[in-house]
N, C-alpha and C positions, 0 to 999 in steps of 0.2 A: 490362472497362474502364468503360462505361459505369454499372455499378451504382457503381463507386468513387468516378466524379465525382459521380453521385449526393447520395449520402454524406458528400462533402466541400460542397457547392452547401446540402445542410438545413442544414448547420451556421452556417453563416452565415446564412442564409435564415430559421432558429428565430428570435432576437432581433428580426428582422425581421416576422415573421408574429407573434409577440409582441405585438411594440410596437401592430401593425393591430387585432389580438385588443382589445385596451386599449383602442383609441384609439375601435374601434367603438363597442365598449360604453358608453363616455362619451359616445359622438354620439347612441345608443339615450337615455340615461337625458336629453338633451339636447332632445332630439323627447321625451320624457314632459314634461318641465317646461313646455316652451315650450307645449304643447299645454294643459295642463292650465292654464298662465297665460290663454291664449284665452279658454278656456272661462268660469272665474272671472270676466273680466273683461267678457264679454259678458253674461255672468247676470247680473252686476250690473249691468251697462246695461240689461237688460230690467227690472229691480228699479226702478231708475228711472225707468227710462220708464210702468211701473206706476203709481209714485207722484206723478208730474208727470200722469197720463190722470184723478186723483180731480181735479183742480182744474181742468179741461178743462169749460165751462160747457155746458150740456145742450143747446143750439141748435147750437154749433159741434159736440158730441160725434155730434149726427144727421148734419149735413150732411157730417163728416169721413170720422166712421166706415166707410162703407160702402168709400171709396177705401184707406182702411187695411188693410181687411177681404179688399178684392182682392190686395194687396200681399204681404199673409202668406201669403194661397191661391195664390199664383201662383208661390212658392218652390217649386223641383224640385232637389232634390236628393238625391243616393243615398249618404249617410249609410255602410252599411257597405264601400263601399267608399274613403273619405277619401282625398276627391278637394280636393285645394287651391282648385282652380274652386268647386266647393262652399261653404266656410270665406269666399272672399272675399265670395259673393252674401250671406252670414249677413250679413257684415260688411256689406256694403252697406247691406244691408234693418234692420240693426237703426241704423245709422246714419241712415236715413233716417227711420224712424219717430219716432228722439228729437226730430231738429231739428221734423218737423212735429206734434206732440202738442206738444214744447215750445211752438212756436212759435203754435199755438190755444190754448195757455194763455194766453201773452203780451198774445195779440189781447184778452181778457176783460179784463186786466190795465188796456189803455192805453183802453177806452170808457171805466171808471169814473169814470176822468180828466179835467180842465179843465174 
């Protein structure tokens, strides 16, 4: 008796296991994109951040650099295991670097001035 209910329980339970089958798969290729959007999108903030460090004036680039320098050295994290804790501190640190490199640009900017 039990093999028959069995039997009858897949049967319904297939479309059902199915749809999950499906539905994962799209969650998998979901976490690819979203992941790959991160990444893209953080490169290209350090690309910037690149391009805003050339125009950083050599007095500020000394007196900056070294706290910068700590900042990037001070990141821990373990990469092969993708750990979300991870992805936020990136985020952090590459957010924090734009505003202060932007922001020693800026400074150069507003002496020349008045």
């Amino acid at each position: 008796m039990a093999t028959a209910s069995r039997k009858t329980n897949s049967g319904g339970n297939g479309a059902v296991r199915e749809e999950l089958i499906r539905e994962l798969k799209h969650l998998r290729e979901v976490v690819r994109d979203a992941g790959e959007s991160f990444i893209l999108r953080r490169e290209g903030e350090i690309e910037t951040i690149l391009s805003h460090l050339a125009a950083v004036p050599a007095g500020a680039l000394r007196s900056e650099s070294p706290a910068w320098l700590r900042e990037i050295h001070s990141l821990k994290t373990k990469p092969a295991k993708g750990r979300l804790k991870d992805l936020k501190e990136i985020d952090r640190l590459i957010e924090e670097l734009a505003e202060q490199v932007v922001g020693a640009q800026d400074r150069r900017k507003g002496k020349g001035k008045g």
